[in-house]
C-alpha positions in Angstrom: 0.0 0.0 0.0 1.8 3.2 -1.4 -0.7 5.5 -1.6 0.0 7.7 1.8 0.8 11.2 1.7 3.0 11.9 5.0 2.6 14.9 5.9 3.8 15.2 9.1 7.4 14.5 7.6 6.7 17.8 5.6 8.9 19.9 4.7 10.8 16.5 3.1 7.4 14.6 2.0 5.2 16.3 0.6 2.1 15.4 -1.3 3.6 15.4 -4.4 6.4 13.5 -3.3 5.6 11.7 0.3 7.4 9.8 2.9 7.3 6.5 1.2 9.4 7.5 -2.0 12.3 9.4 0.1 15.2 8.0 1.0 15.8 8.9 4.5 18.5 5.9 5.3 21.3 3.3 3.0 20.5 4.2 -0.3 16.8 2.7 -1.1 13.8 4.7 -0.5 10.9 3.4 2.5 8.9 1.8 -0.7 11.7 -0.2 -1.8 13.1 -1.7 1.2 9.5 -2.7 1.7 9.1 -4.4 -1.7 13.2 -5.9 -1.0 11.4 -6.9 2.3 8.7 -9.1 0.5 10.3 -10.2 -2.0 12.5 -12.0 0.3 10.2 -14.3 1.9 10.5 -17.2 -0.5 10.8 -20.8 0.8 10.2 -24.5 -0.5 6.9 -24.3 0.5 6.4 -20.3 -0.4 6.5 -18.9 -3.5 6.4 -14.9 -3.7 4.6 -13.7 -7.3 5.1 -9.9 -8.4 4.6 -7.2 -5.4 0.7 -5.9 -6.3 1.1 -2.2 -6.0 -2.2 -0.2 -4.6 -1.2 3.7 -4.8 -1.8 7.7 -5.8 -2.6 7.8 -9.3 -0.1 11.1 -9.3 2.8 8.9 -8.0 2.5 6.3 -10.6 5.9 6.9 -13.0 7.2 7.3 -9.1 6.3 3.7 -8.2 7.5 2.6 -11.4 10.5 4.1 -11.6 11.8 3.1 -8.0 10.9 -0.5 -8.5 13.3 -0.5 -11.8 15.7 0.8 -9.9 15.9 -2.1 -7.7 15.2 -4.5 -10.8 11.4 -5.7 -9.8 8.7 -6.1 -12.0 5.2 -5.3 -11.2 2.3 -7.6 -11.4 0.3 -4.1 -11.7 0.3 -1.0 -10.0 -3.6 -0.5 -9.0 -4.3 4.0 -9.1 -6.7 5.1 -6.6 -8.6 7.9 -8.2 -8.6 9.9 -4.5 -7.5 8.5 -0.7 -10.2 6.4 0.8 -8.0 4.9 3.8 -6.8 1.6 3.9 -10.0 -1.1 3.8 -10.7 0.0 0.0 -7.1 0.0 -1.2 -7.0 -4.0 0.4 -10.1 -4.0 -1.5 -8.8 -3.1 -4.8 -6.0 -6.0 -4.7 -7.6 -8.4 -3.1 -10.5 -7.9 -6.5 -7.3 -8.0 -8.6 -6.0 -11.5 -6.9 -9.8 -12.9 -6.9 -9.1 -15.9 -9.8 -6.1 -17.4 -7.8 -6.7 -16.7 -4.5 -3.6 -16.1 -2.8 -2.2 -14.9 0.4 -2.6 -11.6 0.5 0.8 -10.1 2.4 -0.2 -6.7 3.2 2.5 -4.2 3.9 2.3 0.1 4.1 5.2 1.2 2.2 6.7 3.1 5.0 7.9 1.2 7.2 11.6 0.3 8.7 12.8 -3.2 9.7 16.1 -3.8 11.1 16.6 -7.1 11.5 15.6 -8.8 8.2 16.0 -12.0 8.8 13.8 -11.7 12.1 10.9 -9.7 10.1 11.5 -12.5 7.1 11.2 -15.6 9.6 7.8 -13.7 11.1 6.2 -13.2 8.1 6.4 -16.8 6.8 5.1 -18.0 9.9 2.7 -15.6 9.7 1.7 -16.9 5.6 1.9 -20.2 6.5 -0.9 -19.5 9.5 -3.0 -17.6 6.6 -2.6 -20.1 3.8 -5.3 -22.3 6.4 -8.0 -19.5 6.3 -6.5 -17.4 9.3 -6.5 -14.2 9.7 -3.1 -12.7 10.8 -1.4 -9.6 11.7 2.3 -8.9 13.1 2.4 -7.5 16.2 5.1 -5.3 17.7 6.9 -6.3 20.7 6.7 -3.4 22.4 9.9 -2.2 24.7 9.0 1.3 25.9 5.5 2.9 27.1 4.2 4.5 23.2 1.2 6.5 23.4 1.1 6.9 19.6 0.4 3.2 18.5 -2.7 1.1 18.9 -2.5 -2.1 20.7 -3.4 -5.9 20.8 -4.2 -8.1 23.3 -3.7 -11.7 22.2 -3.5 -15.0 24.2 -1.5 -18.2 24.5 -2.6 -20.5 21.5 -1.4 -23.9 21.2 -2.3 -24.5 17.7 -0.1 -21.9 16.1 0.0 -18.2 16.2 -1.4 -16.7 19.6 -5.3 -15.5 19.7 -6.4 -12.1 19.4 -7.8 -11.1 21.8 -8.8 -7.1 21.5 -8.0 -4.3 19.3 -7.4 -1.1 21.6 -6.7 2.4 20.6 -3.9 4.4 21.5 -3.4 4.8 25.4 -2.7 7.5 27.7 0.7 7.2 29.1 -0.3 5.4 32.9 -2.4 2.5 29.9 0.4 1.7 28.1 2.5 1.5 31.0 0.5 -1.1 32.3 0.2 -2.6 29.2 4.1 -3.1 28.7 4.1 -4.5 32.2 1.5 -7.0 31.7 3.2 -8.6 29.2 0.2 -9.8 26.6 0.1 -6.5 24.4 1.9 -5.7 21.1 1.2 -3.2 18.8 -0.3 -2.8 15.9 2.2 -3.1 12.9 -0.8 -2.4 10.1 0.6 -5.4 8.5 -1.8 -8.0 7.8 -1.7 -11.7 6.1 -4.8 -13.2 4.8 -6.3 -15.0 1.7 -7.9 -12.7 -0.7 -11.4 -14.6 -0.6 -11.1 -14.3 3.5 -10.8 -10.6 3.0 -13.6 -10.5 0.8 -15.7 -12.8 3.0 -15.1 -10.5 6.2 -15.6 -7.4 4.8 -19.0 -8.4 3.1 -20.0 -9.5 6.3 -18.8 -6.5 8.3 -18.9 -3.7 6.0 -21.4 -4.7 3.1 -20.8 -0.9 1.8 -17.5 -0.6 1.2 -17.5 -4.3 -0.3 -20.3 -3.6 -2.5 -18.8 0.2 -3.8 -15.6 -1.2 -4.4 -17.1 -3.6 -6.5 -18.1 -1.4 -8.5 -15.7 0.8 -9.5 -13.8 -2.3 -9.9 -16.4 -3.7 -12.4 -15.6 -0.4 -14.9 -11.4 -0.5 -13.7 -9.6 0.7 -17.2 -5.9 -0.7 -17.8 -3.5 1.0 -19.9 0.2 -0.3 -19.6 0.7 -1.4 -16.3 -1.5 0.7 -14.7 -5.0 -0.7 -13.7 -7.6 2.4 -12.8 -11.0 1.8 -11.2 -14.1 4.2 -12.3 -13.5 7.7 -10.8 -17.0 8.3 -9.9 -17.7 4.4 -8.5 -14.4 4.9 -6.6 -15.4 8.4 -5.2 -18.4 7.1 -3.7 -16.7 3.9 -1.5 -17.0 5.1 2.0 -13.2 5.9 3.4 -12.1 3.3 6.1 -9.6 1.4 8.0 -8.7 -1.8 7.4 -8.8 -1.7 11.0 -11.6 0.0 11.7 -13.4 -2.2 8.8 -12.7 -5.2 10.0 -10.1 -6.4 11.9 -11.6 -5.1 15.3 -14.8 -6.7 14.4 -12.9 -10.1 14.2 -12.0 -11.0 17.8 -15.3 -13.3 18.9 -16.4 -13.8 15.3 -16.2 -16.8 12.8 -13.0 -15.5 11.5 -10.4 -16.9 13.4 -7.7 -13.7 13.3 -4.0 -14.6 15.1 -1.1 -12.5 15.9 2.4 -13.3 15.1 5.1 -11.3 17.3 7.8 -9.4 15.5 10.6 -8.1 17.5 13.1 -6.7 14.2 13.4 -3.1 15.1 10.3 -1.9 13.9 9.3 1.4 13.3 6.4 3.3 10.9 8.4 6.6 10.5 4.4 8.2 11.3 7.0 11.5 12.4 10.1 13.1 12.7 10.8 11.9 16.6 10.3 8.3 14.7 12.4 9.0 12.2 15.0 9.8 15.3 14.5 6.7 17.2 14.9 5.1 13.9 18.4 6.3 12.9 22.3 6.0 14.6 22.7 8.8 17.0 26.1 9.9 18.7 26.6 9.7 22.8 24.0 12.6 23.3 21.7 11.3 21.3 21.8 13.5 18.6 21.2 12.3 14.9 22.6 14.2 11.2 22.2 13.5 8.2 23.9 15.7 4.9 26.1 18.1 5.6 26.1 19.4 9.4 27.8 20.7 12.2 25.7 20.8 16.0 27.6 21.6 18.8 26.8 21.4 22.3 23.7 19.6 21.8 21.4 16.5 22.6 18.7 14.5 21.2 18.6 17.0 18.4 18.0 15.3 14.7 19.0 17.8 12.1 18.3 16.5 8.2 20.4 19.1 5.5 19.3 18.4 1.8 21.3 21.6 0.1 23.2 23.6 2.6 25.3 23.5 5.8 23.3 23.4 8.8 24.5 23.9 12.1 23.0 24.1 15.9 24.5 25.4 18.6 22.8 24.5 22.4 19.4 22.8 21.2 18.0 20.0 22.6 15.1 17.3 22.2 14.9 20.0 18.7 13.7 18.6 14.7 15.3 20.8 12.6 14.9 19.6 8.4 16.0 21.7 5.6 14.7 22.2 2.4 15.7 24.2 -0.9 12.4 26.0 -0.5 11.5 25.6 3.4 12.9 25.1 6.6 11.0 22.9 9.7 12.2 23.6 13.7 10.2 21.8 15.7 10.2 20.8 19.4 10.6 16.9 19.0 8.0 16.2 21.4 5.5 18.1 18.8 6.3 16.3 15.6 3.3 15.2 15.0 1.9 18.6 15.5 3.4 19.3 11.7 0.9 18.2 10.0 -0.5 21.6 11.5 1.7 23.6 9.7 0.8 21.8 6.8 -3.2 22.4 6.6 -2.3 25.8 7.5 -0.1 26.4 3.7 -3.0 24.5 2.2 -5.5 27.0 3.8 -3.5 29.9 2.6 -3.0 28.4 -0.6 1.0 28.2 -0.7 2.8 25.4 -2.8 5.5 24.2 -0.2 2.7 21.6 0.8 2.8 19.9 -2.1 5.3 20.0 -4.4 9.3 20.5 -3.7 11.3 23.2 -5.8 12.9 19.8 -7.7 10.1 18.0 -8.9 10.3 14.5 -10.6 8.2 13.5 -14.0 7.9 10.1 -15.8 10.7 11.6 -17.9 13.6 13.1 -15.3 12.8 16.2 -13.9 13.2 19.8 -13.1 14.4 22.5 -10.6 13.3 25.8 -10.5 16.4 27.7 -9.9 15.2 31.2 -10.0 12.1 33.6 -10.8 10.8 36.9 -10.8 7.9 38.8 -12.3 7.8 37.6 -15.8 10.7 35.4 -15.8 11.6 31.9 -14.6 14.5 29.6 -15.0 14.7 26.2 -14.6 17.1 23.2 -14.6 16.0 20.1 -16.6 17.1 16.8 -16.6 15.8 14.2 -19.4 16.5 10.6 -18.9 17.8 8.4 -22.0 15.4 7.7 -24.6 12.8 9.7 -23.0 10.9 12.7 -24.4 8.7 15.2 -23.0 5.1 15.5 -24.6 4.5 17.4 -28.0 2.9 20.3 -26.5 2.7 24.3 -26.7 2.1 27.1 -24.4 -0.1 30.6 -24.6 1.4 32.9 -22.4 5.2 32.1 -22.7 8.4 31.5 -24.4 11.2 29.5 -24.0 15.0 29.7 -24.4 17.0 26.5 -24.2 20.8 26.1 -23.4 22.0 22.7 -23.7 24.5 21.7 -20.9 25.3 17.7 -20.7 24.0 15.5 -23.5 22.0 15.6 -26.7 18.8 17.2 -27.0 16.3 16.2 -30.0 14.1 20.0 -30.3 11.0 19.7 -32.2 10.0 23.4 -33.1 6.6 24.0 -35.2 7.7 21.8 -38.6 11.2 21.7 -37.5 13.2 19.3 -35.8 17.2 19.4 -34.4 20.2 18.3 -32.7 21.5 20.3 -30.2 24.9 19.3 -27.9 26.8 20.7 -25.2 26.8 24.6 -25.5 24.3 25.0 -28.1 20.6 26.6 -27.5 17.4 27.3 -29.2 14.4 29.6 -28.6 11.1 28.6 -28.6 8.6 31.4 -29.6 5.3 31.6 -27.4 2.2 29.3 -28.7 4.8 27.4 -31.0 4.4 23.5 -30.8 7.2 22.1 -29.8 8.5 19.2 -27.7 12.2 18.3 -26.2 13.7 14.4 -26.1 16.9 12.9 -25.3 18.5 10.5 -28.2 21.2 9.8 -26.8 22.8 6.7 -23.7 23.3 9.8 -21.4 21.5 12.0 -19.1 20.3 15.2 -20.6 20.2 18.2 -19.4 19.5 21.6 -20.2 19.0 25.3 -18.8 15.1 26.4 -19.6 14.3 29.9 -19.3 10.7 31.4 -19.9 9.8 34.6 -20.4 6.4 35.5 -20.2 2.9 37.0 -18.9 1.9 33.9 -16.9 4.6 30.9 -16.3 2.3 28.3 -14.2 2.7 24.7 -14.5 -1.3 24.7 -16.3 -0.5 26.7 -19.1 0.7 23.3 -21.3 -1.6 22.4 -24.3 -0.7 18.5 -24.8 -0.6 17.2 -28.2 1.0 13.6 -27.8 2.2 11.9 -25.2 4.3 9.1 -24.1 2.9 8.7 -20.5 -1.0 8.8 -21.2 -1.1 13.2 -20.0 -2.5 14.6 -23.6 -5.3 17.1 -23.3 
């Protein structure tokens, strides 16, 4: 499930770019250790198909692209048309697995695991518990007091994984004290295992609404490429839900017999930036830095530099993250307060929620180095072989300066070959389109000039990726 939008990790996810697709530790982003992570659980009696892929329809060339960086194939990548929570993107695969019937191994994308071979050794017990009809979810032994997870009681079972027991929300400091001290609590790792048909069966008994909507926005799903996309309006109209609230905490007492399997491998969700610092190495005063930083005289500070020195002098218990276009400091107790700061730039109608100042497309992507009124200039990368679409513009031209690479520039009825030092200029409401020929990374200095240089002034023509107009 990829399909989050992270925003209390703003100002580094954003909702054009969330949590799941950044890198925040090694060199693989949150989405592809988790894929890694499944991929690994193969053994003579388990065999692991294609990773299923349930996600934004906006982050699709995303998904896409990270998984052939890490050399995996998709069975499909299922687009949800808008965020309905969790219970209708299980939904949505389990539909697309209907015919075979597998188990269903159902992971958010932005987790961290730090013991693999622990997780690994969980999660086949945990299949081979669902492959007999079960119902099964990894639960997380617990070693402090955290107020910011739900909880699961289960009980001693001696046919297998233990019985749950209860589904409880997230306690009050004195509760989950006690609940660390008595021993039969984990928490809730919103990782489930189940067949497809026993998801199906539970949530038409449980929640006949969202089974039935579902349905049918499935029933009118279009598929073009890899891509499978259920009816917008059918999809629009399936009630947003939990998979928890759905039906997990319905199970306990029912027919559906739903087990916990305990996984002690350094779990964490990342939900916020203090997770994000229990998650990473800290030095002997517990502070944590990553790109290019100097603290001094601090403790349990976690500073995160993307462009620029940062230092800090005295802080402590402090979230500082920097941005090209924004900087967070935050009181590390607060982090998930920033999801605050977040509806407040949607309510005033700024873009830092949403997009970053370099902003990835199917075909590379672009930086917007400077502007000013009537002038903007970016930097543009175009990937080998790709091309952007065929397209024109009514309120602005274009000049082009060619740094690294070849460029292919279609202008009007022209078309040419352009190499390192070499430019063109596009003329406003000219149709025109730029691709790279070449085995090399292109890329190029744009500068437009114009009355109105917004990202919605683009008149598409043809495209490679699906985005004509």
């Amino acid at each position: 499930m990829a399909g989050g939008s992270g925003t209390r990790l703003w100002p580094l996810s954003r909702s054009g770019f969330p949590k799941q697709f950044l890198v925040l530790s090694g060199d693989d982003s949150l989405f592809q250790q988790a894929t890694r992570r499944l991929m690994g659980l193969a053994a003579a009696d388990i065999h692991v198909q294609a990773p299923l892929v349930v996600g934004n329809a906006e982050h699709r060339f995303m998904a896409l692209e990270q998984l052939r960086e890490i050399r995996v194939e998709p069975a499909a990548v299922v687009l949800e048309p808008s965020g309905r929570n969790t219970a209708p993107a299980l939904t949505l695969a389990a539909l697309a697995a209907e015919d075979t019937d597998p188990v269903l191994v159902v992971s958010p994308a932005d987790q961290t695991v730090a013991d693999g071979p622990a997780f690994t050794a969980a999660l086949q017990q945990a299949v081979r518990a669902a492959a007999q009809g079960a119902i099964v979810i990894l639960g997380v032994t617990p070693d402090r007091p955290e107020t910011g997870y739900g909880y699961i009681r289960s009980t001693a079972s001696a046919s297998g994984p233990a019985q749950v027991a209860q589904f409880v929300e997230k306690p009050d400091l004195a509760t989950a004290q006690r609940y660390l001290a008595e021993g039969c609590y984990t928490w809730n790792s919103g990782m489930f295992v189940l067949r497809a048909s026993v998801w199906l069966q539970a949530l038409a008994q449980f929640r006949p609404d969202i089974a039935a909507a579902t349905r049918a926005a499935w029933a009118v799903r279009a598929t073009d490429a890899r891509f499978i996309r259920p009816g917008l309006a059918e999809f629009n109209a399936v009630p947003a839900e939990s998979v928890d609230y759905a039906v997990m905490e319905r199970c306990p007492g029912s027919a559906f017999d739903i087990r916990m399997v305990p996984l002690a491998a350094g779990w964490n969700d990342l939900g916020a930036w203090d997770a994000v610092w229990q998650a990473t190495n800290r030095d002997a005063q517990g502070n944590s830095a990553t790109g290019d930083v100097i603290q001094q005289d601090c403790r349990n500070t976690l500073v995160h530099a993307t462009s620029r020195l940062v230092t800090t002098l005295g802080t402590a218990d402090v979230v500082v993250v920097e941005t090209p276009d924004a900087v967070l400091v935050a009181d590390r107790e607060r982090s998930q307060d920033v999801k605050k700061i977040v509806q407040r730039l949607q309510a005033e109608g700024r873009g830092e929620q949403n997009l970053h100042r370099k902003v990835h497309r199917p075909w590379g992507w672009y930086d917007s180095i400077d502007a000013g009124p009537r002038f903007q200039v970016k930097r543009i990368m175009v990937r080998p072989g790709a091309s952007l679409s065929l397209q024109m513009h009514h309120h602005r031209a274009e000049h082009w300066i060619v740094v690294t690479g070849t460029a292919e520039v279609t202008c009007g009825e022209r078309k040419i070959l352009l190499t390192e030092n070499q430019s063109t200029y596009i003329p406003l409401g000219e149709v025109h389109r730029l691709a790279n020929p070449g085995k090399v990374d292109l890329e190029i200095i744009e500068v437009q000039s114009g009355s109105y240089l917004g990202e919605d002034d683009i008149v598409r023509f043809e495209d490679t990726y699906g985005r004509t107009s």
